[in-house]
mmJSON file of the N, C-alpha and C atoms, coordinates in Angstrom:
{"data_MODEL":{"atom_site":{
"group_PDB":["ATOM","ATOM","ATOM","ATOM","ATOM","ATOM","ATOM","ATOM","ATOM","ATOM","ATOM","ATOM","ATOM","ATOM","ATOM","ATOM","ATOM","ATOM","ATOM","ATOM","ATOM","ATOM","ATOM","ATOM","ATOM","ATOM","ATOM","ATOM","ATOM","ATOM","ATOM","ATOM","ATOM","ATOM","ATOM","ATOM","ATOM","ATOM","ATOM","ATOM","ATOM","ATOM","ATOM","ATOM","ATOM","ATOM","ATOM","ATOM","ATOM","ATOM","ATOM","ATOM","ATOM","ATOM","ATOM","ATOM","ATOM","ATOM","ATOM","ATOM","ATOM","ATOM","ATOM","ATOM","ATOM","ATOM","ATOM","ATOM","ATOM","ATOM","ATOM","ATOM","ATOM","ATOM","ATOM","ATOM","ATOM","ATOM","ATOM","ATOM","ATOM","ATOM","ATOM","ATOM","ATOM","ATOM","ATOM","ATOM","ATOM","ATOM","ATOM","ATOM","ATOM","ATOM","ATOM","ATOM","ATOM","ATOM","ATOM","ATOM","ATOM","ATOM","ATOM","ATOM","ATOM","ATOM","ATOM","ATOM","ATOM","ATOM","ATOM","ATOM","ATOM","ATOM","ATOM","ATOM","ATOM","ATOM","ATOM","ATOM","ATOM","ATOM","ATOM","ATOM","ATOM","ATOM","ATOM","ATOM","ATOM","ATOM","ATOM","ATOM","ATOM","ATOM","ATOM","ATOM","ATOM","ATOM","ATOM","ATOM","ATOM","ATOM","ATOM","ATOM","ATOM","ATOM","ATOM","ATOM","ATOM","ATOM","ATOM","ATOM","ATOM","ATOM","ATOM","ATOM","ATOM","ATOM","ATOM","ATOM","ATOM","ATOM","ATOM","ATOM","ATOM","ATOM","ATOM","ATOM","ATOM","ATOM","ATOM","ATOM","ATOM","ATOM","ATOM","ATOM","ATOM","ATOM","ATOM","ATOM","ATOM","ATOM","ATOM","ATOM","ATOM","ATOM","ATOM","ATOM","ATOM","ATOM","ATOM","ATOM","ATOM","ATOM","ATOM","ATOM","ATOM","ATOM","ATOM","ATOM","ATOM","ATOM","ATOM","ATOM","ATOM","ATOM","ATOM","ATOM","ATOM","ATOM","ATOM","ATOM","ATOM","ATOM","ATOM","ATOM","ATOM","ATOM","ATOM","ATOM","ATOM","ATOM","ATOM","ATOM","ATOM","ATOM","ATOM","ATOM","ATOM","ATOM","ATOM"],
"id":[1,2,3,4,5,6,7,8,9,10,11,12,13,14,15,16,17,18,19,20,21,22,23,24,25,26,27,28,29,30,31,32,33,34,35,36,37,38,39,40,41,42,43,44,45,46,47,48,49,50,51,52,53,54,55,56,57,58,59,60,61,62,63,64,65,66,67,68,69,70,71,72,73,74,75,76,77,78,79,80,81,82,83,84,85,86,87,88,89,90,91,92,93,94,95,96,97,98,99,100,101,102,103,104,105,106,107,108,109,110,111,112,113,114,115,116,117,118,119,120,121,122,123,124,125,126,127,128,129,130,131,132,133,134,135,136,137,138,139,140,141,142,143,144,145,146,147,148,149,150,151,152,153,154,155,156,157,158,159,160,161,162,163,164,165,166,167,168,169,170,171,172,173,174,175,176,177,178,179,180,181,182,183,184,185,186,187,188,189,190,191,192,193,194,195,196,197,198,199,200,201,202,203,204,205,206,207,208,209,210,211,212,213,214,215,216,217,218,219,220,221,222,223,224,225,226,227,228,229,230,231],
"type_symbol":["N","C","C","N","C","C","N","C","C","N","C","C","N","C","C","N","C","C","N","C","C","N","C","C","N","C","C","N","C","C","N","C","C","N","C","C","N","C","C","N","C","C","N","C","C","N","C","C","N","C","C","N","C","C","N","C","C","N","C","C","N","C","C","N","C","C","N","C","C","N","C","C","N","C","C","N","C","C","N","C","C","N","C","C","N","C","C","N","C","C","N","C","C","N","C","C","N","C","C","N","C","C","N","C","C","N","C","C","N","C","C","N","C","C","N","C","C","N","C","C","N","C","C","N","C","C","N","C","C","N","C","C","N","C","C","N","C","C","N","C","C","N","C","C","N","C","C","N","C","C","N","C","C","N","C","C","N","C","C","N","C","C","N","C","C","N","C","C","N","C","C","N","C","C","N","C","C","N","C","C","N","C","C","N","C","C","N","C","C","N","C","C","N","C","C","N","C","C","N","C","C","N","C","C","N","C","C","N","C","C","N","C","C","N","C","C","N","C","C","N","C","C","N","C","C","N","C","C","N","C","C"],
"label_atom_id":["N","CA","C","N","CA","C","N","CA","C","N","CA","C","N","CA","C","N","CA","C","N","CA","C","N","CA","C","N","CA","C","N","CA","C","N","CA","C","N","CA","C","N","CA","C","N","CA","C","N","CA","C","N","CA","C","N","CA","C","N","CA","C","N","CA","C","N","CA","C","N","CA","C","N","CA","C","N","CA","C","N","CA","C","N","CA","C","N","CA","C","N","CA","C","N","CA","C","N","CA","C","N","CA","C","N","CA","C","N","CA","C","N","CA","C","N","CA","C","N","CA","C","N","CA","C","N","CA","C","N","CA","C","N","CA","C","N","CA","C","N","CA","C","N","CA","C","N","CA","C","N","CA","C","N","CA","C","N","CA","C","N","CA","C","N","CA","C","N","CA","C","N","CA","C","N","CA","C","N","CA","C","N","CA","C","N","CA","C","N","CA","C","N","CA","C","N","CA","C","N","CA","C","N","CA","C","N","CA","C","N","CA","C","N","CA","C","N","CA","C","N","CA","C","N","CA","C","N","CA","C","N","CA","C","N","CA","C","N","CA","C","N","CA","C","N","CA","C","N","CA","C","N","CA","C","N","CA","C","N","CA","C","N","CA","C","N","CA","C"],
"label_alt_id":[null,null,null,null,null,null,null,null,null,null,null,null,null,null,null,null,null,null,null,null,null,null,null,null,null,null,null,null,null,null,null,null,null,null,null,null,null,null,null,null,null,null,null,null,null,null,null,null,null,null,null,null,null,null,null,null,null,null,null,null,null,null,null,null,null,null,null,null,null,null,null,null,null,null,null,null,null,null,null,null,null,null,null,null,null,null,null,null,null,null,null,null,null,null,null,null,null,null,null,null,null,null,null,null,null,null,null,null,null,null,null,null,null,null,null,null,null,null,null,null,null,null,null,null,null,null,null,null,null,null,null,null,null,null,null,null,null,null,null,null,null,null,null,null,null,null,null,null,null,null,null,null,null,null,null,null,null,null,null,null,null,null,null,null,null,null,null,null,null,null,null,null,null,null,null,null,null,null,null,null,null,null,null,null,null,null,null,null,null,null,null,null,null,null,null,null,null,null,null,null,null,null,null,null,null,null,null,null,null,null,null,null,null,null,null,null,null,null,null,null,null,null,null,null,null,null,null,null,null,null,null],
"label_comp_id":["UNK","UNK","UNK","UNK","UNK","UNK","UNK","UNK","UNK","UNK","UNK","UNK","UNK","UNK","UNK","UNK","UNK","UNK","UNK","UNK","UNK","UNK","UNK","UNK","UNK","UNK","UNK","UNK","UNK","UNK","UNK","UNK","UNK","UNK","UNK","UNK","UNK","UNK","UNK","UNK","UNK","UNK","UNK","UNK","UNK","UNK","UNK","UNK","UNK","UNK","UNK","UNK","UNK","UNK","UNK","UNK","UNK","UNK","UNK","UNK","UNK","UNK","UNK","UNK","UNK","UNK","UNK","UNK","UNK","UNK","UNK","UNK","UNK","UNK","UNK","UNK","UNK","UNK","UNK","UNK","UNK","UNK","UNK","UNK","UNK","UNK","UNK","UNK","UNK","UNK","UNK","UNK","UNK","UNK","UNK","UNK","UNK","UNK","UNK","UNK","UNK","UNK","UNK","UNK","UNK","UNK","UNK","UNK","UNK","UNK","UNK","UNK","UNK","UNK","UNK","UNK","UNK","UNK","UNK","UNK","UNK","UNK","UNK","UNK","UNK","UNK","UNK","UNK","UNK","UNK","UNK","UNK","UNK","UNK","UNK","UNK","UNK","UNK","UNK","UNK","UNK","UNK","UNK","UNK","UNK","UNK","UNK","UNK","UNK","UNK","UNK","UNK","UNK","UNK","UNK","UNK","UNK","UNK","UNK","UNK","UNK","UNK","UNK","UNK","UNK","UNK","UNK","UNK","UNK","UNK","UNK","UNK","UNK","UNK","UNK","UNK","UNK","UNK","UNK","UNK","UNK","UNK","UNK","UNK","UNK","UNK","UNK","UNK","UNK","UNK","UNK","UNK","UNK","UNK","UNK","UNK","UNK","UNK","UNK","UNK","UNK","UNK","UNK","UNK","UNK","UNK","UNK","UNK","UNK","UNK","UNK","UNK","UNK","UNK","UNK","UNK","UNK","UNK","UNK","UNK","UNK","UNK","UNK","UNK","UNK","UNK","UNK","UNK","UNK","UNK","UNK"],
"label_asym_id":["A","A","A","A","A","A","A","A","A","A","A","A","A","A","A","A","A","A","A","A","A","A","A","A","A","A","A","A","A","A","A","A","A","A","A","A","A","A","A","A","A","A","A","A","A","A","A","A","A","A","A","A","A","A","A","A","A","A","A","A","A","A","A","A","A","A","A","A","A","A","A","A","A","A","A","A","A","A","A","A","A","A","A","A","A","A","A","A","A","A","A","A","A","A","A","A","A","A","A","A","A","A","A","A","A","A","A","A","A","A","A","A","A","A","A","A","A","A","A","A","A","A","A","A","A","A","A","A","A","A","A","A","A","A","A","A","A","A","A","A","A","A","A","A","A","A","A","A","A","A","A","A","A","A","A","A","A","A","A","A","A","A","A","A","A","A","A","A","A","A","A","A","A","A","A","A","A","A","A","A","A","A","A","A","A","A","A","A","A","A","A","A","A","A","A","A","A","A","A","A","A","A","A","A","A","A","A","A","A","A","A","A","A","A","A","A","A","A","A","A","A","A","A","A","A","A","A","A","A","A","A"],
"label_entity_id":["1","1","1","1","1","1","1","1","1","1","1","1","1","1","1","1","1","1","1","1","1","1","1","1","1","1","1","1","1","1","1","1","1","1","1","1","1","1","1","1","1","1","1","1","1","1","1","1","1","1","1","1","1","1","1","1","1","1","1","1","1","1","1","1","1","1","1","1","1","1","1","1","1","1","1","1","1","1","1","1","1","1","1","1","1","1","1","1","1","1","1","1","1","1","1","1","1","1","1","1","1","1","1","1","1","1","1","1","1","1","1","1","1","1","1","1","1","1","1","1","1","1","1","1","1","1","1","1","1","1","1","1","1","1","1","1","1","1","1","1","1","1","1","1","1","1","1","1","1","1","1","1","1","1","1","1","1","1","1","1","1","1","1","1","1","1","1","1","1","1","1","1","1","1","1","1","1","1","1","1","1","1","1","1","1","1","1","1","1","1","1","1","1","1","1","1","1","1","1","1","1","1","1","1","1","1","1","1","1","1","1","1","1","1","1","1","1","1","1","1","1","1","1","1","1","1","1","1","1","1","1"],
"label_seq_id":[1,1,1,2,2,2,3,3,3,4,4,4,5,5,5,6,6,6,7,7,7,8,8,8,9,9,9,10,10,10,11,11,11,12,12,12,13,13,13,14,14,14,15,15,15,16,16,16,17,17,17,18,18,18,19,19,19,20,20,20,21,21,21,22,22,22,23,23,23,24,24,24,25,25,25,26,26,26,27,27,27,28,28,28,29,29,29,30,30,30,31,31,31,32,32,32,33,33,33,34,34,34,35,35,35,36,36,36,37,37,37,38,38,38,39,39,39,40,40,40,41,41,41,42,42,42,43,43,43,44,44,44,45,45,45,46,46,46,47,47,47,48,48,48,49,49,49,50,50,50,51,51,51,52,52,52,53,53,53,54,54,54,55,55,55,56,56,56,57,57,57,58,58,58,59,59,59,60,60,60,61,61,61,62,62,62,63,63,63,64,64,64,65,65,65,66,66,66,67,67,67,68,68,68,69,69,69,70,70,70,71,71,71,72,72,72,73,73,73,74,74,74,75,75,75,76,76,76,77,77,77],
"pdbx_PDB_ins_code":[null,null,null,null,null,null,null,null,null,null,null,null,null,null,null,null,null,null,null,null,null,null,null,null,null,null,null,null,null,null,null,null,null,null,null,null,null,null,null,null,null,null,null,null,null,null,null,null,null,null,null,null,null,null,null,null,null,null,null,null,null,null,null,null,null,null,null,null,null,null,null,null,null,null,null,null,null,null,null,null,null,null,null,null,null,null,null,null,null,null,null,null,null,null,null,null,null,null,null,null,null,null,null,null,null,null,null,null,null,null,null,null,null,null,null,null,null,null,null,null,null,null,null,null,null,null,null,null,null,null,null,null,null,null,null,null,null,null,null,null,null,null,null,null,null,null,null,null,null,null,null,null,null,null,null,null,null,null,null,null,null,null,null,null,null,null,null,null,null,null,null,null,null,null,null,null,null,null,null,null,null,null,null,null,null,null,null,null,null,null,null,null,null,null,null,null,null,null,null,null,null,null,null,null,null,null,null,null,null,null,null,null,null,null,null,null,null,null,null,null,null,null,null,null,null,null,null,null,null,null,null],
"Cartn_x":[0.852,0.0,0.899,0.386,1.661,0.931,1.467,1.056,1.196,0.472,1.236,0.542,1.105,0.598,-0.329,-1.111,-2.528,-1.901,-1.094,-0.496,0.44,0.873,1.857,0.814,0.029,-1.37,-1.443,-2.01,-2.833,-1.511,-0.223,0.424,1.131,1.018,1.179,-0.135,-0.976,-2.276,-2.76,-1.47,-1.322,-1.819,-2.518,-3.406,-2.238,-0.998,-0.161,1.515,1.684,2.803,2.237,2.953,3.035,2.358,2.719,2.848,0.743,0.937,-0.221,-1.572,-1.248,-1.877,-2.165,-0.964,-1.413,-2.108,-2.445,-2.795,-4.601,-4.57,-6.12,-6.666,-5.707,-6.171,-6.425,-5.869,-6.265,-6.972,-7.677,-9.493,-10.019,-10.148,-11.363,-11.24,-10.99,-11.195,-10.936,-10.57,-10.413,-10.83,-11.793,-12.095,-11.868,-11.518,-11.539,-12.583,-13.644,-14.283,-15.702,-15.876,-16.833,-16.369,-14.967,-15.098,-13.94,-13.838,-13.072,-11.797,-10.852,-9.405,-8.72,-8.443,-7.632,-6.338,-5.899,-4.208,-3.7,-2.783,-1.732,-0.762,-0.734,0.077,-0.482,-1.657,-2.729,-2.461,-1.902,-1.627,-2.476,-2.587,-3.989,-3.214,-3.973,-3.329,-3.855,-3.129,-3.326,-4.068,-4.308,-5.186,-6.774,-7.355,-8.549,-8.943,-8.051,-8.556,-9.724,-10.496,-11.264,-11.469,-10.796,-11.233,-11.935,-12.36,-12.558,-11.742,-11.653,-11.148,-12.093,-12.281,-13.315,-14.785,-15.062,-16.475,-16.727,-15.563,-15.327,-14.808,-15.197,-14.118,-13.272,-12.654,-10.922,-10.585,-9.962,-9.572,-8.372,-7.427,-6.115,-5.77,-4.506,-4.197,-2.634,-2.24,-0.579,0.234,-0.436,0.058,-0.75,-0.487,-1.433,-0.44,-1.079,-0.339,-0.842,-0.496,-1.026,-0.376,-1.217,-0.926,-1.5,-0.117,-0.537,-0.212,-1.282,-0.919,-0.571,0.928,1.716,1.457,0.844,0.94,2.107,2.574,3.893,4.1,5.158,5.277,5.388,4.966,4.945,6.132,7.072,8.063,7.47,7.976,7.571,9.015,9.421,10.562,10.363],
"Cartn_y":[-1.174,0.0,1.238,1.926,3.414,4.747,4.969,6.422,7.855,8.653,9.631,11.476,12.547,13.49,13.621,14.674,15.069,15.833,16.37,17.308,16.086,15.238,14.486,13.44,13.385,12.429,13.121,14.221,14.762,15.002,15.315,15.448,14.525,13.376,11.96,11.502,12.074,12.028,12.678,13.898,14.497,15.765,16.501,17.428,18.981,18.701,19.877,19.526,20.911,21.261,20.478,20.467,20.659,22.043,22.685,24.097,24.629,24.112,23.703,23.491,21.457,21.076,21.713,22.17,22.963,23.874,25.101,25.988,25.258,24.459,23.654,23.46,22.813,22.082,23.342,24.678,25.364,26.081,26.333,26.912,26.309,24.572,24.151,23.391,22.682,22.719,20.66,20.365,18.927,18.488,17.367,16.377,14.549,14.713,13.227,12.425,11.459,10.897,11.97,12.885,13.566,14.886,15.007,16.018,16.776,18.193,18.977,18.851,18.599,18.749,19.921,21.08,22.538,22.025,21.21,20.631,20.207,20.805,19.905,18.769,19.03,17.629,16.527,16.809,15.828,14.13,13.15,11.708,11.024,10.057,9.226,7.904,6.914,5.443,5.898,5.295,5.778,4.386,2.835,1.91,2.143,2.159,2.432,3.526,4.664,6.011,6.479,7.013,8.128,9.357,10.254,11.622,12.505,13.947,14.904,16.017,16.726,17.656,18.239,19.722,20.416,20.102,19.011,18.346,17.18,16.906,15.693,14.293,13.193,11.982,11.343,11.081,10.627,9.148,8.284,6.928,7.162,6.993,6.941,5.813,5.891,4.854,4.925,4.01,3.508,3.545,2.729,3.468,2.723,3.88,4.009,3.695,2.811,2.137,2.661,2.864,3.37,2.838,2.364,1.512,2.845,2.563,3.38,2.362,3.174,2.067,3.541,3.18,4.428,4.318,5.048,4.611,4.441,3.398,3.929,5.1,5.381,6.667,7.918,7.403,8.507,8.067,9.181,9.015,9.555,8.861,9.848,9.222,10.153,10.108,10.775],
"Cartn_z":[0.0,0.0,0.0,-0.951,-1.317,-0.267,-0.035,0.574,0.215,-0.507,-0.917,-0.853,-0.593,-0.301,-1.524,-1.005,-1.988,-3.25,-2.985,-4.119,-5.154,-4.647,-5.45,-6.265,-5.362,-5.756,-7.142,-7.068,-8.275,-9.352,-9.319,-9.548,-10.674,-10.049,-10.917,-11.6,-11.596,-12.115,-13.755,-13.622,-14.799,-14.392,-13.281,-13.456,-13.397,-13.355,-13.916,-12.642,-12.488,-11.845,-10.668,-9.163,-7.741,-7.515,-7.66,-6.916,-7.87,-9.306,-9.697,-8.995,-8.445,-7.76,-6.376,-6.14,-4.361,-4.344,-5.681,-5.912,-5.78,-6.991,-6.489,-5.354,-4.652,-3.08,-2.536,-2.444,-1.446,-1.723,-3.145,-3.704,-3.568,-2.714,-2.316,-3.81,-4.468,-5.915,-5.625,-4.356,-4.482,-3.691,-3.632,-2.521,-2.535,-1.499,-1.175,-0.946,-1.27,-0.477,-0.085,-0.791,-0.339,0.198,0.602,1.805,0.96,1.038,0.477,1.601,0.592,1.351,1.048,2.146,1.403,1.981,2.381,3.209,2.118,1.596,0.339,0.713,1.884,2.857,3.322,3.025,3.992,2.922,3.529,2.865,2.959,1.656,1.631,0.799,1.157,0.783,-0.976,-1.604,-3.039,-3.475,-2.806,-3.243,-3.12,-4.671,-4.534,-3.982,-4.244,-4.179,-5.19,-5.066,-5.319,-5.396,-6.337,-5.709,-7.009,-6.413,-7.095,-7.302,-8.28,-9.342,-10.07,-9.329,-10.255,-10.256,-9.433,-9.469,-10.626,-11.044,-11.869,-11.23,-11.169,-10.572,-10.923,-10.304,-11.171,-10.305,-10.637,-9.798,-10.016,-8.829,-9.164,-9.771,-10.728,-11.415,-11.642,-10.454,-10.63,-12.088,-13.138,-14.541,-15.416,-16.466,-17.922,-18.692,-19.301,-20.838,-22.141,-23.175,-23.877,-25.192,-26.077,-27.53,-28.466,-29.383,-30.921,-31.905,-32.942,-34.092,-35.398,-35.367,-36.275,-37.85,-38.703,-40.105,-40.573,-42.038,-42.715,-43.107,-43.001,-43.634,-42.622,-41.384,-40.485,-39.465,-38.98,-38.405,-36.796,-35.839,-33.862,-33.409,-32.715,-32.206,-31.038],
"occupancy":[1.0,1.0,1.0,1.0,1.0,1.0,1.0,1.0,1.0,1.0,1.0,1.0,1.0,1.0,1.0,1.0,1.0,1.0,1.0,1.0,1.0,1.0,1.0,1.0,1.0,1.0,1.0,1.0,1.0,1.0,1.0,1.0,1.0,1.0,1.0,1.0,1.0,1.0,1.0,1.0,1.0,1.0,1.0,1.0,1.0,1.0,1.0,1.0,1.0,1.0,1.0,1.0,1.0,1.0,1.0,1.0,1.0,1.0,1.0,1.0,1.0,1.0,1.0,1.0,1.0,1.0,1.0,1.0,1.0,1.0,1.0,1.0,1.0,1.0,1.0,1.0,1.0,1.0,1.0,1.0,1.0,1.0,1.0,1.0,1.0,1.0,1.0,1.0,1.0,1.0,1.0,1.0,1.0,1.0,1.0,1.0,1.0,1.0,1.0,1.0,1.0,1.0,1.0,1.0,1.0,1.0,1.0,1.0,1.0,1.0,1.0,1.0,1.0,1.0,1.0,1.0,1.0,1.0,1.0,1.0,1.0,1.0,1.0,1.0,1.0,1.0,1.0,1.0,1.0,1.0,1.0,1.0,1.0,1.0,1.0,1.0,1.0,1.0,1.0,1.0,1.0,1.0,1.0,1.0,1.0,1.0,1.0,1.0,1.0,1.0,1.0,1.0,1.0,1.0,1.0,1.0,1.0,1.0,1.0,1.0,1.0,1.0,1.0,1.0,1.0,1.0,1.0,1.0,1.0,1.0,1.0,1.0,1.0,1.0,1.0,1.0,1.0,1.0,1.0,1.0,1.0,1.0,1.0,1.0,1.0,1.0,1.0,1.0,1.0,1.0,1.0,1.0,1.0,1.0,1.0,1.0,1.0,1.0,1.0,1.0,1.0,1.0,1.0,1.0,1.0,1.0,1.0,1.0,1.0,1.0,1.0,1.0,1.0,1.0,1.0,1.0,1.0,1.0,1.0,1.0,1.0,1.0,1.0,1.0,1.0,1.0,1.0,1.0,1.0,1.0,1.0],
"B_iso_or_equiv":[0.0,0.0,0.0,0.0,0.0,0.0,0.0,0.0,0.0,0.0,0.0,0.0,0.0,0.0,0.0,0.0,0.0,0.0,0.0,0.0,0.0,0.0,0.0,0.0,0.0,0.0,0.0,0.0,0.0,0.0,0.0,0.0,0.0,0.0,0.0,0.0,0.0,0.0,0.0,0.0,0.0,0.0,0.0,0.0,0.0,0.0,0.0,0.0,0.0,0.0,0.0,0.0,0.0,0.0,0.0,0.0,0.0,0.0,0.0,0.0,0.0,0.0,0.0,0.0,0.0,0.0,0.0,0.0,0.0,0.0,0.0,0.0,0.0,0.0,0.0,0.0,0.0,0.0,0.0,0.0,0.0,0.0,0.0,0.0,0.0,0.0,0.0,0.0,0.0,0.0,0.0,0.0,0.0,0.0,0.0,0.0,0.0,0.0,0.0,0.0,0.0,0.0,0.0,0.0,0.0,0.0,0.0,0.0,0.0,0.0,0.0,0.0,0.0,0.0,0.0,0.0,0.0,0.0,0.0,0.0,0.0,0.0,0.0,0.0,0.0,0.0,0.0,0.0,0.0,0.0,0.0,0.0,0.0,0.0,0.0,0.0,0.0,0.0,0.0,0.0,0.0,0.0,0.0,0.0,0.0,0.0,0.0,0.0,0.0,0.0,0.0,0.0,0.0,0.0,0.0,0.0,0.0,0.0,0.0,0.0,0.0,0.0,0.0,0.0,0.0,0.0,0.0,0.0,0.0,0.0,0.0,0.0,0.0,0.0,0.0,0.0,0.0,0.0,0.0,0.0,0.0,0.0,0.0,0.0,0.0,0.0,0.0,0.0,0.0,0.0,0.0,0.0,0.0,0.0,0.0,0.0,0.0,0.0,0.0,0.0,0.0,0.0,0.0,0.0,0.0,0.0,0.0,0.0,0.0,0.0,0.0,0.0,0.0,0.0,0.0,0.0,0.0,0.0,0.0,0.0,0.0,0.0,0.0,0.0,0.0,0.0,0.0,0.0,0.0,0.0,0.0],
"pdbx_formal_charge":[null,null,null,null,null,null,null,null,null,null,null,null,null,null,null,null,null,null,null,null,null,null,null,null,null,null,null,null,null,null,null,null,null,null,null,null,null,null,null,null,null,null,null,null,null,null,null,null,null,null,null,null,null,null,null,null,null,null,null,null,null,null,null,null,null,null,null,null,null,null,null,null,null,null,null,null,null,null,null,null,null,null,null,null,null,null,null,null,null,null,null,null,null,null,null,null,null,null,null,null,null,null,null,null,null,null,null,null,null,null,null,null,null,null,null,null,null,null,null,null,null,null,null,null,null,null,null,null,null,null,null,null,null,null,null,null,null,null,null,null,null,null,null,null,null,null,null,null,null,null,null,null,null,null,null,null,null,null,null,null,null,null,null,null,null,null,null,null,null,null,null,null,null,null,null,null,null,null,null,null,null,null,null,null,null,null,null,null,null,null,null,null,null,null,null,null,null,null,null,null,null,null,null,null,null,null,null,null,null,null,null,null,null,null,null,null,null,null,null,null,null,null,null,null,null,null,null,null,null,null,null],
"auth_seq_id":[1,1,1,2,2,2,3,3,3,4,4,4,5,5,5,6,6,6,7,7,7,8,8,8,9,9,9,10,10,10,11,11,11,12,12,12,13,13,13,14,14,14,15,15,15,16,16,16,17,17,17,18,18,18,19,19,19,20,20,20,21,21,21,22,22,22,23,23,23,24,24,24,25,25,25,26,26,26,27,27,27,28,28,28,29,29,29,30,30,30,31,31,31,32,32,32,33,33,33,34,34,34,35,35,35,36,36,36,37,37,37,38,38,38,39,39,39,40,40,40,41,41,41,42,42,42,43,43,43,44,44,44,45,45,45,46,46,46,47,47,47,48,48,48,49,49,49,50,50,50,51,51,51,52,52,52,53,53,53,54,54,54,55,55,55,56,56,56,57,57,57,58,58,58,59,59,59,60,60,60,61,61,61,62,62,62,63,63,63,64,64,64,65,65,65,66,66,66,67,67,67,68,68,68,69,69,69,70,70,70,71,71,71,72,72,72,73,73,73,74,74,74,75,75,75,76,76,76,77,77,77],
"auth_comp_id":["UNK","UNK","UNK","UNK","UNK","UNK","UNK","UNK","UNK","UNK","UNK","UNK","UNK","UNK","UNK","UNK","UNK","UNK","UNK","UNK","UNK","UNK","UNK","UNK","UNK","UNK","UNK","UNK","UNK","UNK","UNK","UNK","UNK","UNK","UNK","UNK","UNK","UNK","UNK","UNK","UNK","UNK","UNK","UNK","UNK","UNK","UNK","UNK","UNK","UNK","UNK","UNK","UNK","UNK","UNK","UNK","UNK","UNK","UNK","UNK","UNK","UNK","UNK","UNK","UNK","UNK","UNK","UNK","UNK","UNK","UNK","UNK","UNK","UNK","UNK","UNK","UNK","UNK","UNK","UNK","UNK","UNK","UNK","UNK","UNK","UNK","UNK","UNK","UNK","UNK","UNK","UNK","UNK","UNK","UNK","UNK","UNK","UNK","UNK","UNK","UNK","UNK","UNK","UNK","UNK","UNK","UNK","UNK","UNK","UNK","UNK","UNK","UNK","UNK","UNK","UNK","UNK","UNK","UNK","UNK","UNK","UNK","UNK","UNK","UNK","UNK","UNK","UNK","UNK","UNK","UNK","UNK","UNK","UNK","UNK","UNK","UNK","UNK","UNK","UNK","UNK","UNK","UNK","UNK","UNK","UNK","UNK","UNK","UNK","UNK","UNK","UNK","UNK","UNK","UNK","UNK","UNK","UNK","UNK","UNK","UNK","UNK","UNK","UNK","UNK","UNK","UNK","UNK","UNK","UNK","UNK","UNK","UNK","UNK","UNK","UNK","UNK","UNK","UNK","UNK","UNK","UNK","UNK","UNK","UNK","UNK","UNK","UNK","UNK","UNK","UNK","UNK","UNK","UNK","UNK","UNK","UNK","UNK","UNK","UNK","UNK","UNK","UNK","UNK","UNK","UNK","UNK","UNK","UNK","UNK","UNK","UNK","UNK","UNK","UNK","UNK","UNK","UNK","UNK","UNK","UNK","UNK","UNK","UNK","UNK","UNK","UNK","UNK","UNK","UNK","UNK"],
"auth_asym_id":["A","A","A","A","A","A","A","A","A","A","A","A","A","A","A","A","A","A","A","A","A","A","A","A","A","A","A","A","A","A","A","A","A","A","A","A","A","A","A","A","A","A","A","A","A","A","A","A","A","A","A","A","A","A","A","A","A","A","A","A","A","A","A","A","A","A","A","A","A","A","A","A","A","A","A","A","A","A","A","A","A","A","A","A","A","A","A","A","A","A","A","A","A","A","A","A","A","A","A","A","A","A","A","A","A","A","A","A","A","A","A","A","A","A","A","A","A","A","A","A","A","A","A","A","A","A","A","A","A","A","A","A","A","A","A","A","A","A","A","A","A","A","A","A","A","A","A","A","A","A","A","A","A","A","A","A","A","A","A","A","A","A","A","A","A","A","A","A","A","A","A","A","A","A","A","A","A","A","A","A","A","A","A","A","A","A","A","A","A","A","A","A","A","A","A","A","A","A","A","A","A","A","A","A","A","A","A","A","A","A","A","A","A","A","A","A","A","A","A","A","A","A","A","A","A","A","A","A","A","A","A"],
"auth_atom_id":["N","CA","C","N","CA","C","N","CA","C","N","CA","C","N","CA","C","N","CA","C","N","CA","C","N","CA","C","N","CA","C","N","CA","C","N","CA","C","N","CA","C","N","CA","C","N","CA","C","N","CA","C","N","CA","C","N","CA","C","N","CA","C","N","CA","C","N","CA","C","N","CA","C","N","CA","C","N","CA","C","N","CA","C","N","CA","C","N","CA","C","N","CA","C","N","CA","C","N","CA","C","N","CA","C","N","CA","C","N","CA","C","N","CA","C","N","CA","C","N","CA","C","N","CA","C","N","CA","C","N","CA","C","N","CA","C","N","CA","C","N","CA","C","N","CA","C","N","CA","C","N","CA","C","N","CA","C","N","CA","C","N","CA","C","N","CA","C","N","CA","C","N","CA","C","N","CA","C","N","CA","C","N","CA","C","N","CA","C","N","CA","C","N","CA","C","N","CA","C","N","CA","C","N","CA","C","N","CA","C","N","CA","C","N","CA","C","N","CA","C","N","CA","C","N","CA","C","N","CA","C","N","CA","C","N","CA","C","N","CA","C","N","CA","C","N","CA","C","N","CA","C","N","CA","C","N","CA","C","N","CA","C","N","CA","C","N","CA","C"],
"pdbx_PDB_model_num":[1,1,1,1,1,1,1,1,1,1,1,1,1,1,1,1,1,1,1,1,1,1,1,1,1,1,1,1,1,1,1,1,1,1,1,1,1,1,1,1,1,1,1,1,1,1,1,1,1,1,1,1,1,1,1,1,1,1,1,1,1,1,1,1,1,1,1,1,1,1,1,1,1,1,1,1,1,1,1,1,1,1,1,1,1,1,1,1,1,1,1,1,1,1,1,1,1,1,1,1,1,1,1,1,1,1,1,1,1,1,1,1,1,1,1,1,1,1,1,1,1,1,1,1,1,1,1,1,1,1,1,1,1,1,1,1,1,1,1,1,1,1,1,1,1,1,1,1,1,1,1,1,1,1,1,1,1,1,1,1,1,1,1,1,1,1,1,1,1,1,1,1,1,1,1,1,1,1,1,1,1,1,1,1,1,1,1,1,1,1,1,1,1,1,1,1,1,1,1,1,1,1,1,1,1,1,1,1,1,1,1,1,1,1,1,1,1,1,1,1,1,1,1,1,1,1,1,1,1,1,1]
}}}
């Protein structure tokens, strides 16, 4: 079980910078579980998390895989 601050939470989540995410947490802009968290320090087990962003829900997710299918002819580097 990982443990990790609210800001690093959202952070690895994609939702921007640190300083970003802290900026969120302390407009009220994130909740845990129902309850608005303004503490950017405040740690939460990251298994089977739940939270909100903006009034949207998000599941944390340890990692995203992601498949492309590249045409010929097209170069990504």
């Amino acid at each position: 079980m990982t443990k990790l601050s609210l800001d690093r939470i959202l952070q690895s989540q994609g939702f921007g910078t640190r300083s970003y995410c802290r900026q969120l947490i302390r407009q009220g802009e994130v909740s845990v579980e129902g309850v608005v968290i303004d503490d950017e320090r405040a740690v939460f087990a990251t298994d089977h998390l739940s939270f909100s962003v903006c009034g949207e829900v998000w599941h944390f997710r340890a990692h995203v895989y992601i498949a492309l299918n590249k045409p010929a002819g097209i170069e990504c580097s």
